[in-house]
N, C-alpha and C positions, 0 to 999 in steps of 0.2 A: 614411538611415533615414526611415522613415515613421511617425504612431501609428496603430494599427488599433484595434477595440475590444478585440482579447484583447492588446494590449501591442502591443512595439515590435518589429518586420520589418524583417531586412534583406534589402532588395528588390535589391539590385546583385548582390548574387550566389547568391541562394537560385531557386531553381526553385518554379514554380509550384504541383508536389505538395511539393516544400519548405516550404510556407508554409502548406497545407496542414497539415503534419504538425503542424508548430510550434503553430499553432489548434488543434488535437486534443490534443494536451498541455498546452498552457494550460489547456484546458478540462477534462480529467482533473481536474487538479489542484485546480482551482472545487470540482467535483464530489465531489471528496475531502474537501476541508475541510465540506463541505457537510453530508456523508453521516454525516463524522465527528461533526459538530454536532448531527447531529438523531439519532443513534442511540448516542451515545457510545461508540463503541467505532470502531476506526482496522480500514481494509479490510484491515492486515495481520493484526491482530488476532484478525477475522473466517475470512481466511483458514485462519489455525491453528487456529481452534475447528473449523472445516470439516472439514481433517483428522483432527482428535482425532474430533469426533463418527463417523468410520466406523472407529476402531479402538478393541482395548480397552486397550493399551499401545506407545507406540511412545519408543524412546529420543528426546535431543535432535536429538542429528549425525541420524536421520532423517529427523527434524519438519523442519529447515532446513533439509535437501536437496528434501524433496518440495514446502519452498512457498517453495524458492530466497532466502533471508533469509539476511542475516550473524546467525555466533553469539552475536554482544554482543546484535543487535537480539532475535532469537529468546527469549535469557534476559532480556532486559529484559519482552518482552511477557507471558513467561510467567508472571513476578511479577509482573505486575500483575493479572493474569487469575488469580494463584494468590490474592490479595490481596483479590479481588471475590469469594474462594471460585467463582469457574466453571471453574477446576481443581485437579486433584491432584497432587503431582509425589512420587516417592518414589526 
């Protein structure tokens, strides 16, 4: 192993779009915490208000299919977003 700036590579048997990949996920993740910092609210978060904002009703089991989330995570974000009052749930 080696250290690189986005962390630790393993170079003996990753391929070169390999390591690649790996630095672009590292770096998501930067970018996550990042985004989550200055905007308060988590890209998953975001994603679901996305959705909601182009319908007028959509049950859970659909909201979690359409922006691919487990159903713990999906009810967790929704109370809290129910929580901030930026949704309704009935």
């Amino acid at each position: 192993m080696r250290k690189r700036k986005w962390g630790w590579v393993l170079t003996a048997c990753c391929s070169e779009e390999g390591e690649i990949l790996y630095q672009l996920q590292s770096l998501h993740k930067v970018i996550g915490t990042k985004f989550e910092a200055c905007t308060g609210i988590s890209q998953s978060r975001l994603e679901l208000l996305a959705v909601l904002f182009y319908v007028d009703e959509i049950s859970q089991s659909d909201l979690q299919k359409k922006v691919n989330i487990d159903g713990a995570a999906v009810t967790r974000h929704l109370k809290q977003l129910e929580a901030k009052e930026m949704v309704t749930r009935r």
